[in-house]
C-alpha positions in Angstrom: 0.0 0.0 0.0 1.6 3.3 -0.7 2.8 5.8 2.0 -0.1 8.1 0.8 -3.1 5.8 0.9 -2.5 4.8 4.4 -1.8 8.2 5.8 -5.3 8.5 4.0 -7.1 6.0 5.5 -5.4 6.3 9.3 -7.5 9.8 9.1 -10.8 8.0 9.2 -10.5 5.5 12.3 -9.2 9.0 13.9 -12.2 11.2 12.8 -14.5 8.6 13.9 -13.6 9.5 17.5 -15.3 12.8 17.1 -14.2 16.4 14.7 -10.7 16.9 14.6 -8.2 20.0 14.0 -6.1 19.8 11.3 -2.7 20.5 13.9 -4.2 17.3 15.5 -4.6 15.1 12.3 -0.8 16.0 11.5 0.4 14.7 15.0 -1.7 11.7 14.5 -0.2 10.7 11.5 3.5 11.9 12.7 3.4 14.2 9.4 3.3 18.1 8.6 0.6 20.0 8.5 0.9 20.9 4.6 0.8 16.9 4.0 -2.0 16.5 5.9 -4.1 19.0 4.6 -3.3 17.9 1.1 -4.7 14.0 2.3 -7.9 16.0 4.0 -8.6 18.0 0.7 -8.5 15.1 -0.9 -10.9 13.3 1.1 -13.1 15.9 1.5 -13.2 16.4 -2.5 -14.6 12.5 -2.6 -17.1 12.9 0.4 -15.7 10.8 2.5 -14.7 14.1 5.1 -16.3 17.3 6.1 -14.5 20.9 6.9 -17.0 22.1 9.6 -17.3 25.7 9.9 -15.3 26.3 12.8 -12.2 24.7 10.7 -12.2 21.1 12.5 -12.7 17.9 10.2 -15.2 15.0 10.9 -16.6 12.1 8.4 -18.5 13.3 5.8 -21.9 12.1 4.6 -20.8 9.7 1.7 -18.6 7.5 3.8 -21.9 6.7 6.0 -23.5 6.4 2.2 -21.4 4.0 1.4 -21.2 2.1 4.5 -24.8 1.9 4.4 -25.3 0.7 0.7 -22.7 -2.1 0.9 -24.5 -3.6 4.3 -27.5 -2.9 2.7 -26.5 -5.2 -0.5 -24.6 -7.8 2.0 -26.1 -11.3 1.2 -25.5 -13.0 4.6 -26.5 -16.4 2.8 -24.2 -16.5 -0.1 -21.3 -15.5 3.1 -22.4 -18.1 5.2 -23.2 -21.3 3.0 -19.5 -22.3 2.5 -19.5 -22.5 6.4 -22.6 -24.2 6.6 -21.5 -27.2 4.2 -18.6 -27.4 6.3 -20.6 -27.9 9.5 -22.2 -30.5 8.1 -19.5 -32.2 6.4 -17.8 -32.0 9.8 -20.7 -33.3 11.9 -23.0 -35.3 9.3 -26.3 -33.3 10.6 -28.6 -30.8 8.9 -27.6 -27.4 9.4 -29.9 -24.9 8.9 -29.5 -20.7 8.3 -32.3 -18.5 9.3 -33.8 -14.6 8.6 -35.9 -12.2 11.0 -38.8 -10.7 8.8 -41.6 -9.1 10.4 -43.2 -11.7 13.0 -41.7 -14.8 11.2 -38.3 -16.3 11.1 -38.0 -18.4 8.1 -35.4 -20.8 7.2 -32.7 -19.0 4.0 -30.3 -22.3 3.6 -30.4 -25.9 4.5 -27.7 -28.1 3.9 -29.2 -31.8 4.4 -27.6 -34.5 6.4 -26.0 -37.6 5.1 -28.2 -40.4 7.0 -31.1 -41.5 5.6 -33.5 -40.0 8.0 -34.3 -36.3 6.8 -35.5 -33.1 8.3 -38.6 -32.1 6.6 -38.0 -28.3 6.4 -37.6 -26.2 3.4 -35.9 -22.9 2.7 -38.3 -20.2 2.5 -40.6 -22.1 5.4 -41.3 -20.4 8.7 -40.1 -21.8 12.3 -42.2 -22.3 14.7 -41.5 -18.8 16.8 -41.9 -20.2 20.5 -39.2 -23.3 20.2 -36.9 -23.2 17.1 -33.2 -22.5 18.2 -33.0 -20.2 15.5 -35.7 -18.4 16.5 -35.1 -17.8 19.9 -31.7 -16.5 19.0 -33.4 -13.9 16.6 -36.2 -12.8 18.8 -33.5 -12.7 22.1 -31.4 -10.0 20.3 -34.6 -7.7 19.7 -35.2 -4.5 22.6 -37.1 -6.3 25.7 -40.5 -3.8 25.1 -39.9 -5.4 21.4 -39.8 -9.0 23.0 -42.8 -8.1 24.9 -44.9 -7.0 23.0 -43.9 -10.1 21.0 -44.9 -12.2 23.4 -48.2 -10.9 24.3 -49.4 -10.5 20.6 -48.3 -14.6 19.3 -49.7 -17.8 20.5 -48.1 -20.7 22.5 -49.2 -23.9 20.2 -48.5 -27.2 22.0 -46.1 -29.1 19.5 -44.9 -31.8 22.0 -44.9 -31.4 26.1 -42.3 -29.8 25.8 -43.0 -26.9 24.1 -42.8 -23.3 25.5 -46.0 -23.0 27.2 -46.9 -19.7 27.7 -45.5 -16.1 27.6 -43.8 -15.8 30.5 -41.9 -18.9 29.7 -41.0 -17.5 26.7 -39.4 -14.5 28.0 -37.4 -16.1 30.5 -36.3 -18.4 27.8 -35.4 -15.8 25.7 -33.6 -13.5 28.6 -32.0 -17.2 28.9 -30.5 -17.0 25.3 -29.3 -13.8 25.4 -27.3 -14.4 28.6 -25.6 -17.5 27.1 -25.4 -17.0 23.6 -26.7 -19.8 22.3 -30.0 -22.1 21.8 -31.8 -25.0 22.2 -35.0 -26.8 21.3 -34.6 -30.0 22.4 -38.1 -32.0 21.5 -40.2 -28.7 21.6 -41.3 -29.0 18.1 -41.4 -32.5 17.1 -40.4 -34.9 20.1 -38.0 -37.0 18.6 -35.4 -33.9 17.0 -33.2 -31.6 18.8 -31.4 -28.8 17.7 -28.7 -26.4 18.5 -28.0 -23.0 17.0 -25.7 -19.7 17.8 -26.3 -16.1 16.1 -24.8 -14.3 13.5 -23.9 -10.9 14.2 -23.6 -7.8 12.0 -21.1 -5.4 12.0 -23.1 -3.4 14.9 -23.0 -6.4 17.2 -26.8 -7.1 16.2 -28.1 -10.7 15.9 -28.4 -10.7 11.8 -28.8 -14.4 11.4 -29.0 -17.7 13.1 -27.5 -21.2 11.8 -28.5 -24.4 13.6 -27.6 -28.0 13.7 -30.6 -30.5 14.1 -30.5 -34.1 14.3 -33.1 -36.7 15.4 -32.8 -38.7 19.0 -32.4 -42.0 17.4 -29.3 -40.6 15.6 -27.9 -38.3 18.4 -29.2 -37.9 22.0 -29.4 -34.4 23.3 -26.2 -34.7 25.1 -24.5 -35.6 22.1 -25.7 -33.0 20.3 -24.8 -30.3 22.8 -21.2 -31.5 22.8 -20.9 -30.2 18.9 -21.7 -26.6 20.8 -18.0 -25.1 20.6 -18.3 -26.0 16.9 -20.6 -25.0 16.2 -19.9 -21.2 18.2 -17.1 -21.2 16.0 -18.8 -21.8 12.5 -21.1 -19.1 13.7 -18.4 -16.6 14.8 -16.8 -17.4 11.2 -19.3 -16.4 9.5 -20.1 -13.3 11.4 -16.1 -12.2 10.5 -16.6 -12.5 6.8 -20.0 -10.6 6.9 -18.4 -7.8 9.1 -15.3 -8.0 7.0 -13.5 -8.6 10.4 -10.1 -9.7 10.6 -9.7 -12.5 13.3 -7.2 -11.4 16.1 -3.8 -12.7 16.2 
C-alpha cells in the first residue's frame, strides 16, 4: 500500500472518535501540517470528510452512504453457506441458516444430512416462533419492550410437552438466550429432533442471522448434540467475520 493511501485511511479511524483540527490530524499521522491537509482536501473532495465551519474535520456524509449501501447489498446467505457445508460435512447433521422478517423467522439455507432420515423443512418455510433454536436467538437479540410485545401478541401452540407454554416462559427463555449465547430446542417442536443454534452478528454487534444443527434422538441424544456446541460457536463466529469483513485477532 503506498505511504499516501494509508496516511489517508489512518484519518478516518481517527475522525471517527469525534471532529478533529487539522494540527491534531498532522500529529496523529507523525506528518506536517501541509501533508495532511493535502490527504484531508482530498478526502473531502470524494465525500468521505467534512470541513465544519469552525475549521475542524469530521466524516462526511458519503462515507456513511457508502457504508450503508454495501450492508445494505450484503447477502449473509451466499457469506455463510460455504460455512454451513462445512458444519455439516464436519458433523453429518442438517444445518440450517435463518432470517428475521416481520413476525416470522423463516429458514434461508439448508444443507441436508447424510443419514437416511431427513429433516422435513424447506428454505423459504417459517419456524415455529416459540421453540426453534434459531428463532429464539433472533427474537432474544430484539429490545425487551420489542420482546414483549412479542410475546403478548403470538400464541403458545402445544407441538410436544415440551414446548414453550406460555409467555412468560418465553421470556425467560429468551432472557436465557441472550445471557448465554446460544439455543436449544430440544423436543419442543417434534419430540424425537433436537437442535442447537448460535447467532450471527452484524457489524453493529446485532443478531443478523441464526444457523442451527438438528439431528433426530435416534441418531444423536441431546447430550451428544450439545457437545458439537463449541463447533458449532465457532462456525457461527466465522461467519459473522466475513460478513463484518473482520479480521480474526492474532
Amino acid at each position: 500500500m503506498s505511504q499516501s493511501v494509508e496516511r489517508a485511511l489512518g484519518i478516518l479511524p481517527l475522525l471517527a472518535q469525534g471532529p478533529a483540527t487539522l494540527g491534531a490530524v498532522a500529529d496523529a499521522l507523525g506528518v506536517h501540517k501541509s501533508t495532511a491537509l493535502r490527504l484531508l482536501r482530498t478526502l473531502h473532495d470524494h465525500g468521505l470528510v467534512y470541513r465544519q465551519p469552525d475549521g475542524r474535520y469530521r466524516l462526511g456524509a458519503q462515507l456513511f452512504a457508502l457504508a450503508a449501501e454495501a450492508i445494505e447489498n450484503l447477502d449473509v446467505r451466499e457469506i455463510a453457506h460455504p460455512h454451513l457445508v462445512e458444519l455439516n460435512r464436519a458433523t453429518g447433521h442438517t444445518v440450517h441458516l435463518a432470517l428475521h422478517q416481520d413476525d416470522e423467522v423463516v429458514y434461508v439455507d439448508k444443507v441436508d444430512s447424510r443419514y437416511p432420515v431427513r429433516m422435513y423443512s424447506r428454505i423459504g418455510r417459517p419456524v415455529p416462533l416459540t421453540v426453534a433454536a434459531v428463532a429464539k436467538l433472533l427474537l432474544a437479540d430484539l429490545p425487551e419492550a420489542e420482546r414483549r410485545a412479542l410475546a403478548d401478541r403470538i400464541e403458545f401452540p402445544r407441538y410436544t410437552p415440551r414446548s414453550t407454554p406460555d409467555a412468560a416462559a418465553f421470556l425467560r427463555e429468551l432472557d436465557l438466550v441472550r445471557e448465554q449465547g446460544w439455543a436449544t430446542d430440544l423436543g419442543g417442536h417434534e419430540e424425537s429432533i433436537n437442535c442447537l443454534g448460535a447467532p450471527v452478528h452484524g457489524p453493529d454487534g446485532r443478531v443478523v442471522a441464526a444457523l442451527s444443527v438438528s439431528a433426530p434422538g435416534v441418531v444423536l441424544a441431546a447430550e451428544g448434540l450439545l457437545e458439537l456446541l463449541p463447533q458449532v460457536l465457532r462456525t457461527a463466529e466465522a461467519i459473522s467475520q466475513d460478513y463484518s469483513g473482520a479480521q480474526e485477532s492474532t
